[in-house]
Predicted model as a PDB file, atoms N, CA, C, CB and O in Angstrom, pLDDT in the B-factor column:
MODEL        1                                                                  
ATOM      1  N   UNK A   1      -1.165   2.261  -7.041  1.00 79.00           N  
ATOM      2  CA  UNK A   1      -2.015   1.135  -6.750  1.00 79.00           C  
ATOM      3  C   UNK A   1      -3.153   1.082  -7.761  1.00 79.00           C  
ATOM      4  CB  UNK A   1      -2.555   1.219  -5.320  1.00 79.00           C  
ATOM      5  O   UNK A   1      -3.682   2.074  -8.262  1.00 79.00           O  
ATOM      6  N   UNK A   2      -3.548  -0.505  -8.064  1.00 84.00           N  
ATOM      7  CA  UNK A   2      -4.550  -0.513  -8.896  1.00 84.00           C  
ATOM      8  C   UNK A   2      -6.115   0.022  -8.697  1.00 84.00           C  
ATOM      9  CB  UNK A   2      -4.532  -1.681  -9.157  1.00 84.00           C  
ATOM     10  O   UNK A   2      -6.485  -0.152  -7.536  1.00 84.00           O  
ATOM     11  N   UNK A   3      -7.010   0.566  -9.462  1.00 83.00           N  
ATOM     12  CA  UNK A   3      -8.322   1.350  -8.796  1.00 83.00           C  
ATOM     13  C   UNK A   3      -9.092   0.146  -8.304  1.00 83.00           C  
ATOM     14  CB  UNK A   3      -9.343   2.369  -9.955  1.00 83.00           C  
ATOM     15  O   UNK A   3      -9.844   0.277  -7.338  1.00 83.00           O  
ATOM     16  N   UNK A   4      -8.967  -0.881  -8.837  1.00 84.00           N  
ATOM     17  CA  UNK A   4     -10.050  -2.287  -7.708  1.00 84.00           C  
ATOM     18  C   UNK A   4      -9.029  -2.435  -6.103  1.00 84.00           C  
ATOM     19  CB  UNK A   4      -9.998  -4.691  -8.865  1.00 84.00           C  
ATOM     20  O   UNK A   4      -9.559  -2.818  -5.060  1.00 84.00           O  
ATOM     21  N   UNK A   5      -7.834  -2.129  -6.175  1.00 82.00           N  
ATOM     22  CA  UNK A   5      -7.278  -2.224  -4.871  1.00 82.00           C  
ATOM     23  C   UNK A   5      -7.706  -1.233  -3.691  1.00 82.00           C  
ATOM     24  CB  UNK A   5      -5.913  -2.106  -5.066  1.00 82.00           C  
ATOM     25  O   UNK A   5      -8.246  -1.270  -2.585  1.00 82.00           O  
ATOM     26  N   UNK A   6      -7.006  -0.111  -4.802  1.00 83.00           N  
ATOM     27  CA  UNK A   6      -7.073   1.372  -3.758  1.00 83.00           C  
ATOM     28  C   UNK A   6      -7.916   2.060  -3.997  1.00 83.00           C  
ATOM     29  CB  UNK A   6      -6.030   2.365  -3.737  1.00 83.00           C  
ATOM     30  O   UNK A   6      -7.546   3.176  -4.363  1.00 83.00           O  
ATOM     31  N   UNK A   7      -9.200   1.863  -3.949  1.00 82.00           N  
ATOM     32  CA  UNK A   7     -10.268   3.190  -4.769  1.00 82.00           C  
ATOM     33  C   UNK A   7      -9.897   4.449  -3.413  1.00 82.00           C  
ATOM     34  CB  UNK A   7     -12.726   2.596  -4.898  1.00 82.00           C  
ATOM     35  O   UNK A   7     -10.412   5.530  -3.700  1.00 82.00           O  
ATOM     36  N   UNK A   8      -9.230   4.471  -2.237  1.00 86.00           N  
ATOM     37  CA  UNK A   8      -8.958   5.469  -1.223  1.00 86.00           C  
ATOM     38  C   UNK A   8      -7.500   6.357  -1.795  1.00 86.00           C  
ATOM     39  CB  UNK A   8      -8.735   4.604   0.369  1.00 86.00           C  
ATOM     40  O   UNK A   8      -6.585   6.764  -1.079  1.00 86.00           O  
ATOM     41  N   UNK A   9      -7.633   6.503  -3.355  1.00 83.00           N  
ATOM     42  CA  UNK A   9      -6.290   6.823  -3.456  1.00 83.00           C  
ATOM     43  C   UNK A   9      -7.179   8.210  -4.293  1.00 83.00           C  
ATOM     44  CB  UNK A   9      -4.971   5.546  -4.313  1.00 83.00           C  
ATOM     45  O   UNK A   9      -8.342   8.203  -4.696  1.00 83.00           O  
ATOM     46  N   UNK A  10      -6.168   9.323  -4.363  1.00 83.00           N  
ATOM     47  CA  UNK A  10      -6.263  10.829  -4.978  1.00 83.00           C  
ATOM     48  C   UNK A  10      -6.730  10.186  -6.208  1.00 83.00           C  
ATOM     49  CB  UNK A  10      -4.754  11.933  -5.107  1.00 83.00           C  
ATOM     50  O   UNK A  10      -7.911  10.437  -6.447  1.00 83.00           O  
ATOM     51  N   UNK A  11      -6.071   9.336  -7.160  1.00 82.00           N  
ATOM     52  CA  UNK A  11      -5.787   9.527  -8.438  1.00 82.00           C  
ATOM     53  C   UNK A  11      -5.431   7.913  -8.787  1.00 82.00           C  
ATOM     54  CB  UNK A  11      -4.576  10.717  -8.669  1.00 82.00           C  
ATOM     55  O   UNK A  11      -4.441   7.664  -9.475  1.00 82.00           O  
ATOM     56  N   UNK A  12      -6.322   6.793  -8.257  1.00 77.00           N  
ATOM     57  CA  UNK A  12      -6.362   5.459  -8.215  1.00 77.00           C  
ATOM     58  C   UNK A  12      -6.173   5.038 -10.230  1.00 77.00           C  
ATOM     59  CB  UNK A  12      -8.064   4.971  -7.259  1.00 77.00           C  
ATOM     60  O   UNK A  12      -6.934   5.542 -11.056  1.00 77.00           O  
ATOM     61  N   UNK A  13      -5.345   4.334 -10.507  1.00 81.00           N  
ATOM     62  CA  UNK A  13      -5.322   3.832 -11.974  1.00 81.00           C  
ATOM     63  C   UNK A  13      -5.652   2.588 -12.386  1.00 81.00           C  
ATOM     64  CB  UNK A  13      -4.188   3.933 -12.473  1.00 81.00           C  
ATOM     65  O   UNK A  13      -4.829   1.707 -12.135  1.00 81.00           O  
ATOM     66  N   UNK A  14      -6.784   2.246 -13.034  1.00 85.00           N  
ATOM     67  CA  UNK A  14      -6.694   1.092 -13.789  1.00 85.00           C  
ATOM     68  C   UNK A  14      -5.690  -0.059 -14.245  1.00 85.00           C  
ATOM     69  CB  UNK A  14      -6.984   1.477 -14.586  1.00 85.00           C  
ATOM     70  O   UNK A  14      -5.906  -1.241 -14.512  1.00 85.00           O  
ATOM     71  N   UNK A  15      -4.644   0.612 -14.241  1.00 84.00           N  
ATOM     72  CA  UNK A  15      -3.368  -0.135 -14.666  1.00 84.00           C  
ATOM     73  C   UNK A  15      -2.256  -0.154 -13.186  1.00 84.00           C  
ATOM     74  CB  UNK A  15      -2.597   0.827 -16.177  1.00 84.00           C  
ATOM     75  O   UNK A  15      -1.129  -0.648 -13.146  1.00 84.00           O  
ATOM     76  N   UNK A  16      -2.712   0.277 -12.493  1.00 82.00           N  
ATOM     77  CA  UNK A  16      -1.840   0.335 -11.269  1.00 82.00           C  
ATOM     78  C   UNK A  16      -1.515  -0.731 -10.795  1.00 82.00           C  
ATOM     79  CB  UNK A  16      -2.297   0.954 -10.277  1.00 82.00           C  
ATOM     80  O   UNK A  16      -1.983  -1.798 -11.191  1.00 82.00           O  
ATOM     81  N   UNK A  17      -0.511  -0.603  -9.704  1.00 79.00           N  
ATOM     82  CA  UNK A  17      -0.099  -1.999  -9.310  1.00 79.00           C  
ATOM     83  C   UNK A  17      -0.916  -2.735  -8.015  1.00 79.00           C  
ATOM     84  CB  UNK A  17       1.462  -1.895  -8.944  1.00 79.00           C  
ATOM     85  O   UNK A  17      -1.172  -2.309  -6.888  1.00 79.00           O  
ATOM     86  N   UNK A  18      -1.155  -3.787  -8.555  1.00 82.00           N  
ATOM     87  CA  UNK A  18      -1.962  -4.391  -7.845  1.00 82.00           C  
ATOM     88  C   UNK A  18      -1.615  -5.258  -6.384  1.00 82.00           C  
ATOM     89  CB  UNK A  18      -2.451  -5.096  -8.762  1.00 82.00           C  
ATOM     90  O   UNK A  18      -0.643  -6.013  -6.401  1.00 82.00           O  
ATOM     91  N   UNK A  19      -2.341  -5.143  -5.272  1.00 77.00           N  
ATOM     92  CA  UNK A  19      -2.585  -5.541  -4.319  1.00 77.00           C  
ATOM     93  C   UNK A  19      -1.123  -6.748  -3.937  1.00 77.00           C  
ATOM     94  CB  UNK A  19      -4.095  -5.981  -4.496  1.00 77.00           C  
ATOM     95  O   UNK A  19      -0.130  -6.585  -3.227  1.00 77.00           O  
ATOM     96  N   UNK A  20      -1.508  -7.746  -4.639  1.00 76.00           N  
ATOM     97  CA  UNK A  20      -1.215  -9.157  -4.659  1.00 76.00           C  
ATOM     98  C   UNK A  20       0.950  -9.066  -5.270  1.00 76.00           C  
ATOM     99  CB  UNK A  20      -2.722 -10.087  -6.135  1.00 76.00           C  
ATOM    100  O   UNK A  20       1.945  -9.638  -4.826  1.00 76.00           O  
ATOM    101  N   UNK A  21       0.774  -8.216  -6.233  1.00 77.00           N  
ATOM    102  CA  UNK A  21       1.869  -8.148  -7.204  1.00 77.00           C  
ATOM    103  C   UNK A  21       3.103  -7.436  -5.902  1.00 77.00           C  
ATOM    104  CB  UNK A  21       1.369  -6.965  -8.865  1.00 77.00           C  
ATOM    105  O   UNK A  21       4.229  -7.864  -5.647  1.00 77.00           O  
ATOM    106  N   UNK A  22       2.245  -6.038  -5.166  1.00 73.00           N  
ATOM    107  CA  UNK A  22       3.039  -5.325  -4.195  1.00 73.00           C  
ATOM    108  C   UNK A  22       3.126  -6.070  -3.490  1.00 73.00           C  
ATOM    109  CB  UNK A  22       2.730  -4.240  -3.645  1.00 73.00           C  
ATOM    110  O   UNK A  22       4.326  -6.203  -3.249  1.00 73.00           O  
ATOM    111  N   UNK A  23       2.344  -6.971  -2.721  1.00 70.00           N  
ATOM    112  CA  UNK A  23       3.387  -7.959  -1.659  1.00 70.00           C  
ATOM    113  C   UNK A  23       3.986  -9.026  -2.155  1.00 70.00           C  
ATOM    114  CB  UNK A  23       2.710  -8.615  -0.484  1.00 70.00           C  
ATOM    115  O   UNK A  23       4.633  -9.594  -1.275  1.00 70.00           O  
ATOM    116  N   UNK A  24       4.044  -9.499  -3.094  1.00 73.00           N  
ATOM    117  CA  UNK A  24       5.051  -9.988  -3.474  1.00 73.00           C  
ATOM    118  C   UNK A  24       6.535  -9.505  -3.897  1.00 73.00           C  
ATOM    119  CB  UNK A  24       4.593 -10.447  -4.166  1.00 73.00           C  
ATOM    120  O   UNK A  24       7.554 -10.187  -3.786  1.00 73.00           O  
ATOM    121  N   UNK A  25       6.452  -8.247  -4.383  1.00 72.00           N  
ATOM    122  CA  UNK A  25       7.764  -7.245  -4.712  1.00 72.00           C  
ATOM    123  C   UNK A  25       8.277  -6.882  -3.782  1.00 72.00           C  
ATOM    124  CB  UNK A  25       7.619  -6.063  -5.380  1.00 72.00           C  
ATOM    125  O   UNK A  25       9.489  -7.039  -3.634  1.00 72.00           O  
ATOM    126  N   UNK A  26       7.322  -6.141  -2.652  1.00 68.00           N  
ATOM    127  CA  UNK A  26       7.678  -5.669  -0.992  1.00 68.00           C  
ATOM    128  C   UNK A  26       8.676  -6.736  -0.401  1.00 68.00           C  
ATOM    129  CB  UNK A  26       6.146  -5.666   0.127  1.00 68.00           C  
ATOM    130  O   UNK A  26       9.798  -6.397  -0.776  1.00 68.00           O  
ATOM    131  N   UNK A  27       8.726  -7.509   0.114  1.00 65.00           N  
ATOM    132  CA  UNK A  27       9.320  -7.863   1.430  1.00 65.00           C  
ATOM    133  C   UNK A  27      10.535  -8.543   0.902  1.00 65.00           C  
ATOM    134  CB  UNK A  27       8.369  -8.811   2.447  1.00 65.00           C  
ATOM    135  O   UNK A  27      10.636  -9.587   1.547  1.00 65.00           O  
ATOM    136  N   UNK A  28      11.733  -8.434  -0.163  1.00 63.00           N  
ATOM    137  CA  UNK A  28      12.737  -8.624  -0.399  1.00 63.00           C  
ATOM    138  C   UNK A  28      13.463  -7.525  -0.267  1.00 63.00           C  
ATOM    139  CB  UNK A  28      12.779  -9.149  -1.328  1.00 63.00           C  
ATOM    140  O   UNK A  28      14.668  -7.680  -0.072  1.00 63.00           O  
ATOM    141  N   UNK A  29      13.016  -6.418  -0.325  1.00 61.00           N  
ATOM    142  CA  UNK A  29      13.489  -5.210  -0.468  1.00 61.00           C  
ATOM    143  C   UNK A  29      13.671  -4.600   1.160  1.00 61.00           C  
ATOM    144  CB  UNK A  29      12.462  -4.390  -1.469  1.00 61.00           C  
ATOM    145  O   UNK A  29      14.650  -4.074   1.689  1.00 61.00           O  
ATOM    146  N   UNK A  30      12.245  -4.921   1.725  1.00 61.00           N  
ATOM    147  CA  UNK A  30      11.637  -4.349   3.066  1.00 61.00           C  
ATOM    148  C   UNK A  30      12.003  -5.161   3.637  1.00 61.00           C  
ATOM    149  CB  UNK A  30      10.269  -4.072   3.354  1.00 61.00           C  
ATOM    150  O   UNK A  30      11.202  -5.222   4.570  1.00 61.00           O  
ATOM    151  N   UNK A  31      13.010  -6.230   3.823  1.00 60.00           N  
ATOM    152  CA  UNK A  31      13.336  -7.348   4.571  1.00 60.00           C  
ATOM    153  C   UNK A  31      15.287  -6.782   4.873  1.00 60.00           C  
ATOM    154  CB  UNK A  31      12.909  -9.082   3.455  1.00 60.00           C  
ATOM    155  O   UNK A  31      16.064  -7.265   5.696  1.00 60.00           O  
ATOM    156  N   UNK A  32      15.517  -5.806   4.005  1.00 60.00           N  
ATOM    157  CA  UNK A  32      16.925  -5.585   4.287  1.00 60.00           C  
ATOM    158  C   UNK A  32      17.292  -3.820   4.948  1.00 60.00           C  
ATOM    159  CB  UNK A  32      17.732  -5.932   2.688  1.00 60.00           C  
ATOM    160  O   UNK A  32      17.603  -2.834   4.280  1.00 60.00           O  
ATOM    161  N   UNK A  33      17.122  -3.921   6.372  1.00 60.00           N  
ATOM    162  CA  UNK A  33      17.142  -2.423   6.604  1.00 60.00           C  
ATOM    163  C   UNK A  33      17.993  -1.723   5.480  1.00 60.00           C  
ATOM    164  CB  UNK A  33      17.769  -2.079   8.078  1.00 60.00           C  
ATOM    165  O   UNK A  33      17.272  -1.108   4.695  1.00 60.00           O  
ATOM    166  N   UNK A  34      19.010  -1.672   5.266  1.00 59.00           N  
ATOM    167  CA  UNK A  34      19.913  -1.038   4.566  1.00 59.00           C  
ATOM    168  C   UNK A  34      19.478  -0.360   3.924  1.00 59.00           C  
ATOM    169  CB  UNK A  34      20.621  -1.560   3.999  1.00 59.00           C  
ATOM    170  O   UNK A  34      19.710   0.848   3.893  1.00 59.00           O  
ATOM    171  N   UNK A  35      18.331  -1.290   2.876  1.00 64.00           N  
ATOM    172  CA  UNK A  35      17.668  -0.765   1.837  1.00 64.00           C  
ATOM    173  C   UNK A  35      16.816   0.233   2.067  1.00 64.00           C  
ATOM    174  CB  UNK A  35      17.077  -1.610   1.249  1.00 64.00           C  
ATOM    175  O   UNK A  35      16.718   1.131   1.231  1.00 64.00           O  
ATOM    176  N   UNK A  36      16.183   0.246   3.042  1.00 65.00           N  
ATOM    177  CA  UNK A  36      14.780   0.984   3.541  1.00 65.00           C  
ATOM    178  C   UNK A  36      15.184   1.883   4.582  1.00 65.00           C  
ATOM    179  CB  UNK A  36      13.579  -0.052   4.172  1.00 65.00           C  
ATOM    180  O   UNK A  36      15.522   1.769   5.760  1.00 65.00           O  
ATOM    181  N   UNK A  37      15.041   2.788   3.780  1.00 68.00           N  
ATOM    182  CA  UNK A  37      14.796   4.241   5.491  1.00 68.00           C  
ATOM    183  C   UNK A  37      13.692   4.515   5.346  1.00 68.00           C  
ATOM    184  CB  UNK A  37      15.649   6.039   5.646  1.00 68.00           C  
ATOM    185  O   UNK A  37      13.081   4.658   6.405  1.00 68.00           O  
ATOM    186  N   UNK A  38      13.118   4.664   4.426  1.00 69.00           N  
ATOM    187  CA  UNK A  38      12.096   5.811   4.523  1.00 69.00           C  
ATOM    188  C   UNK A  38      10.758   4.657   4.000  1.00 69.00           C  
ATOM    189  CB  UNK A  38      12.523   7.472   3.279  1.00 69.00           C  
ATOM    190  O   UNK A  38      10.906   4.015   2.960  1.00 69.00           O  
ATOM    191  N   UNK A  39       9.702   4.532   4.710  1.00 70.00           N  
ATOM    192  CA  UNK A  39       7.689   4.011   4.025  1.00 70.00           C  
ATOM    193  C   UNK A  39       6.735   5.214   3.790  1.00 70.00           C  
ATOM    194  CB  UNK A  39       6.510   2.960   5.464  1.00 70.00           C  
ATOM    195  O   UNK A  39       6.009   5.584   4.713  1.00 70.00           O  
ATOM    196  N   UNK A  40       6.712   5.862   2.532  1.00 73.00           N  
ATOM    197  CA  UNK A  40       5.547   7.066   3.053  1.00 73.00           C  
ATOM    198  C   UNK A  40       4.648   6.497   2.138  1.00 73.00           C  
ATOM    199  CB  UNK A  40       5.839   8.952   2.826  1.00 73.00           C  
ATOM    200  O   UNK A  40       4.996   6.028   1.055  1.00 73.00           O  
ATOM    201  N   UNK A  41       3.502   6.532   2.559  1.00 76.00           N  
ATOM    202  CA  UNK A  41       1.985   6.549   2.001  1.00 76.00           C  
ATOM    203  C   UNK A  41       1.732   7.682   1.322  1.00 76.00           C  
ATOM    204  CB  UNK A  41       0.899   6.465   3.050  1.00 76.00           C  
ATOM    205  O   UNK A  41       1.133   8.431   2.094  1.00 76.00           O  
ATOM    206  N   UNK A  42       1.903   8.265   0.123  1.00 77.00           N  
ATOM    207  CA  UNK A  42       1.029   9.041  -0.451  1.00 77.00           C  
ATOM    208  C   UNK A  42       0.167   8.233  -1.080  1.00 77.00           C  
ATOM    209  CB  UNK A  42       1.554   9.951  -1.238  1.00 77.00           C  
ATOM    210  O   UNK A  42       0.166   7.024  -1.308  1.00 77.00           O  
ATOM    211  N   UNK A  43      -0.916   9.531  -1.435  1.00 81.00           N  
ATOM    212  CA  UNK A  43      -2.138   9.677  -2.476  1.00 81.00           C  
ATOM    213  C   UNK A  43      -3.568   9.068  -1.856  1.00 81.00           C  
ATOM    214  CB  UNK A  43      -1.743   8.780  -3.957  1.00 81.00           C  
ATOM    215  O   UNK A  43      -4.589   8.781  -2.480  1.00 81.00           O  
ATOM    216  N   UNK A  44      -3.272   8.955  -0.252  1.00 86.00           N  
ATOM    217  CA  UNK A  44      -4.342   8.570   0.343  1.00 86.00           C  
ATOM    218  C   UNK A  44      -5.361   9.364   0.587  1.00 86.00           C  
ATOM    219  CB  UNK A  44      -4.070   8.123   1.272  1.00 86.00           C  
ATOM    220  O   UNK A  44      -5.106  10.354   1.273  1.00 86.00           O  
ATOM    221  N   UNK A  45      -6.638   9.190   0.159  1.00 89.00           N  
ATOM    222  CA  UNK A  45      -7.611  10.120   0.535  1.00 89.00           C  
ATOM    223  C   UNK A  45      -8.668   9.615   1.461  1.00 89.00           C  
ATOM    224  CB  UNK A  45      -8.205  10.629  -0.611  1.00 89.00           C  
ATOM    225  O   UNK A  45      -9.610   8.883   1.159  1.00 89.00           O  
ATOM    226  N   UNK A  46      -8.355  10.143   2.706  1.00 90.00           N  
ATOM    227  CA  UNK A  46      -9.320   9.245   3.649  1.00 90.00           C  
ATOM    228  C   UNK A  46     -10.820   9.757   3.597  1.00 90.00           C  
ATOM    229  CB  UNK A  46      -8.804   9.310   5.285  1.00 90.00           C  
ATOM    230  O   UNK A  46     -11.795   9.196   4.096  1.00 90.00           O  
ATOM    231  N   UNK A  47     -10.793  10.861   2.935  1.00 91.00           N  
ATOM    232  CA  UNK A  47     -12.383  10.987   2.785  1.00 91.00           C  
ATOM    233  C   UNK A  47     -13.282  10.330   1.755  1.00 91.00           C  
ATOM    234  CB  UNK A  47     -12.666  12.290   2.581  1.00 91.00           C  
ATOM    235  O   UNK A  47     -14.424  10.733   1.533  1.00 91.00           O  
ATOM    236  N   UNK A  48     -12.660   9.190   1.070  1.00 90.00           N  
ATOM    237  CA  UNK A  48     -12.904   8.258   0.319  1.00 90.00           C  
ATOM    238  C   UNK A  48     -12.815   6.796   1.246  1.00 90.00           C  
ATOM    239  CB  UNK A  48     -11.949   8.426  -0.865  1.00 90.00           C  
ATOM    240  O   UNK A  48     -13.431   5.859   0.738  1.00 90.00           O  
ATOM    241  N   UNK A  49     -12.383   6.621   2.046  1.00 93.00           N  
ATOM    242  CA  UNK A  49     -12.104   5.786   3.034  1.00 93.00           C  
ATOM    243  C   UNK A  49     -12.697   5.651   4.573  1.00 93.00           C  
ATOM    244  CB  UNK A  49     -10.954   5.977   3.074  1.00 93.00           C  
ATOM    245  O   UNK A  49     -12.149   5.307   5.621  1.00 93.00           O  
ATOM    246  N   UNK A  50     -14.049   6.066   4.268  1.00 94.00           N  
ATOM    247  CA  UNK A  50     -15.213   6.840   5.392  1.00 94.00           C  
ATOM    248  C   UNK A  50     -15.026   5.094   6.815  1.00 94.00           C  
ATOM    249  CB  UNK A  50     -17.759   7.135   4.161  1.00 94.00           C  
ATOM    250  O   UNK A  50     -14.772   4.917   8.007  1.00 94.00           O  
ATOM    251  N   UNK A  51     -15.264   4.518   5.951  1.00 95.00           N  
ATOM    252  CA  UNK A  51     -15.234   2.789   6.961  1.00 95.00           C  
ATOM    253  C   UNK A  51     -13.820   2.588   7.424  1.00 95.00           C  
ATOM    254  CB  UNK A  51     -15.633   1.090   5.864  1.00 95.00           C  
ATOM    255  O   UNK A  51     -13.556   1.790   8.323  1.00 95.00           O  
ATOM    256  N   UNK A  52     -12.883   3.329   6.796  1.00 94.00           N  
ATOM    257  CA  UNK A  52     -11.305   2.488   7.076  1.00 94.00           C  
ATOM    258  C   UNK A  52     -11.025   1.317   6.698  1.00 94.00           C  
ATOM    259  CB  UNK A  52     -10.937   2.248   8.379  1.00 94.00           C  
ATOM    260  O   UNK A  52     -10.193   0.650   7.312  1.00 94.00           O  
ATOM    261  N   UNK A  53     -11.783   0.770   5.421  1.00 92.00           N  
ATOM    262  CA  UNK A  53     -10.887  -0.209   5.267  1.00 92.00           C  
ATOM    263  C   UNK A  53      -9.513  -0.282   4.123  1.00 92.00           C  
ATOM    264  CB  UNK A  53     -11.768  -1.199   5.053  1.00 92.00           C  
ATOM    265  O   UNK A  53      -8.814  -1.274   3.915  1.00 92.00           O  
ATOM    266  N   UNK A  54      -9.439   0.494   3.757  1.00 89.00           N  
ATOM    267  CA  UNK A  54      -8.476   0.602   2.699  1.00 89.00           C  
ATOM    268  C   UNK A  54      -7.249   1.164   3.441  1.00 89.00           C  
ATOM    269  CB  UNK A  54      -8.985   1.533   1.460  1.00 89.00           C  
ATOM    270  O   UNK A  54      -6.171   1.090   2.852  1.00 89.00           O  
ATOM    271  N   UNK A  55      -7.283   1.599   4.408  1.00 90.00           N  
ATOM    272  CA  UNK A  55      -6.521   2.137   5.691  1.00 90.00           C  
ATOM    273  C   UNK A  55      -5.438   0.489   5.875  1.00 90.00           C  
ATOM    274  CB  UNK A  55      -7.965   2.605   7.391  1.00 90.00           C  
ATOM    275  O   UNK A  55      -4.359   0.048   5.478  1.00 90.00           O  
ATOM    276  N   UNK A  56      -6.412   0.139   6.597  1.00 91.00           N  
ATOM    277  CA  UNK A  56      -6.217  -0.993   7.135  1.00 91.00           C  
ATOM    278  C   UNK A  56      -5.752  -2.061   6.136  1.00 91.00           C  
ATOM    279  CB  UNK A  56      -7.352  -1.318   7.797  1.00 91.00           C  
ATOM    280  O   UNK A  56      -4.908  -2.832   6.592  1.00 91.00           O  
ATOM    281  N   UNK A  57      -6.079  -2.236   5.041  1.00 87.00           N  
ATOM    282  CA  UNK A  57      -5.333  -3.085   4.469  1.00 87.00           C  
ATOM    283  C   UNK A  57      -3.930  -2.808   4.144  1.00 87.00           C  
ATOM    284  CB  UNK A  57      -5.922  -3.390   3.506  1.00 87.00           C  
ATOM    285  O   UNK A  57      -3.039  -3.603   3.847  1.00 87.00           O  
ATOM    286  N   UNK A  58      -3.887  -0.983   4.304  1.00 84.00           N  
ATOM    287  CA  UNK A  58      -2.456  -0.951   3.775  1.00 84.00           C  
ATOM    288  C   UNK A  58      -1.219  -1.189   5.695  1.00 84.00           C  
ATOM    289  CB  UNK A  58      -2.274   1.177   2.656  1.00 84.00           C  
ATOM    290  O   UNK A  58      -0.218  -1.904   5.649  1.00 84.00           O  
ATOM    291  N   UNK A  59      -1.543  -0.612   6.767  1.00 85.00           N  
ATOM    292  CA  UNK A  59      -1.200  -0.785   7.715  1.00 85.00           C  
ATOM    293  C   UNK A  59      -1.294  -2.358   8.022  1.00 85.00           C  
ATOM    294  CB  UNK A  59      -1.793   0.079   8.411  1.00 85.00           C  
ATOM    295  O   UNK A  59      -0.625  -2.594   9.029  1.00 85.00           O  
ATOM    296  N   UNK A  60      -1.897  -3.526   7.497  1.00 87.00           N  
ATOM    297  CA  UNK A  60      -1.638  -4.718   7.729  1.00 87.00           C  
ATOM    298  C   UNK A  60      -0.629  -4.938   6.822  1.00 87.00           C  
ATOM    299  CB  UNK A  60      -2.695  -5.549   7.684  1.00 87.00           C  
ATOM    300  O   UNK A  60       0.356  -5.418   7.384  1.00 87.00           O  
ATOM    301  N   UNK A  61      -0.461  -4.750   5.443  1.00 80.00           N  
ATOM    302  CA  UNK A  61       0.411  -5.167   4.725  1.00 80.00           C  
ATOM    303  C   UNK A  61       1.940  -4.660   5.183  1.00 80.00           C  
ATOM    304  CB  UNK A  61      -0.021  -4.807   3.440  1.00 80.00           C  
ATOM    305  O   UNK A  61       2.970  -5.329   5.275  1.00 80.00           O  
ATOM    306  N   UNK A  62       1.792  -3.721   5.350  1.00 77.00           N  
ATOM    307  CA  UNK A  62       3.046  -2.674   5.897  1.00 77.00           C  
ATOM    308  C   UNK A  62       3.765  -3.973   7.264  1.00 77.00           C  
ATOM    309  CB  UNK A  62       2.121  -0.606   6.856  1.00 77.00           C  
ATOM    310  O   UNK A  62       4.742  -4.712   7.144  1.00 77.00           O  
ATOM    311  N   UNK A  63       2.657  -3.789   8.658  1.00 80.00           N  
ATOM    312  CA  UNK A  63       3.196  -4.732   9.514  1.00 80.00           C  
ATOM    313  C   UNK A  63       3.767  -5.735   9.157  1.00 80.00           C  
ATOM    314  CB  UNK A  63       2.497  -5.121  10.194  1.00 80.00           C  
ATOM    315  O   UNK A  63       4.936  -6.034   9.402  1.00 80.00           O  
ATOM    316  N   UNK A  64       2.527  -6.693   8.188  1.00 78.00           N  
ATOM    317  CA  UNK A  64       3.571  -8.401   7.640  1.00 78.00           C  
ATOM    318  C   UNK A  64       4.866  -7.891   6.895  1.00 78.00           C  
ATOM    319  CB  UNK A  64       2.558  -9.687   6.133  1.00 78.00           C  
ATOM    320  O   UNK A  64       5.967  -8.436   6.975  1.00 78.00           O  
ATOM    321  N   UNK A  65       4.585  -6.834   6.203  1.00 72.00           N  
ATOM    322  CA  UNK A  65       6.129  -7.026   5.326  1.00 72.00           C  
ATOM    323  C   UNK A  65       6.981  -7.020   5.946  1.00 72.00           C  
ATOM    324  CB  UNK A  65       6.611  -6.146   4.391  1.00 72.00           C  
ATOM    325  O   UNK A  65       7.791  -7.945   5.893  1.00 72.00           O  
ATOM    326  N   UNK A  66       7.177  -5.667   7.018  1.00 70.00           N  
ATOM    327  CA  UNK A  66       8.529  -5.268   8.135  1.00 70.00           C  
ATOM    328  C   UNK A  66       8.533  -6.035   9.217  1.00 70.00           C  
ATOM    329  CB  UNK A  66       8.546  -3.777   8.790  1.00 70.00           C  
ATOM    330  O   UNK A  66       9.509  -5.980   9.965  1.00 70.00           O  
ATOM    331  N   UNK A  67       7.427  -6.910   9.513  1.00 69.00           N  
ATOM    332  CA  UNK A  67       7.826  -7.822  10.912  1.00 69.00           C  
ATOM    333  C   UNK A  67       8.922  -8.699  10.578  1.00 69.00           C  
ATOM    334  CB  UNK A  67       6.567  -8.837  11.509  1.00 69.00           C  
ATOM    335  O   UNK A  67       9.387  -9.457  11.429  1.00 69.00           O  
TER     336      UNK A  67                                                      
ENDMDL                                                                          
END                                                                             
């Protein structure tokens, strides 16, 4: 993820992928069980994430994609 998206990440990159770009790539993929067993979240550092919101944006995105 990009560092203006995810600053709650271990090792957030400048060049990472951004916010807007991942839900657009997500839910063609995440729309066909077949494709998808497994969602893991790495590189989250919630002690960078003291308010929860970087939490939460990723658990909303997650819900819209797989609903």
């Amino acid at each position: 993820m990009a560092k203006q998206d995810m600053r709650a990440a271990y090792f957030p990159h400048i060049d990472g992928l951004r916010l807007g770009r991942l839900c657009r790539v997500a839910p063609p993929h995440c729309g066909r069980p077949a494709r998808v067993r497994l969602i893991e979240i790495s590189e989250y550092a919630s002690l960078r994430d003291l308010d929860r919101t970087y939490v939460r944006v990723l658990l909303t995105q997650l819900t819209e994609t797989l609903a």
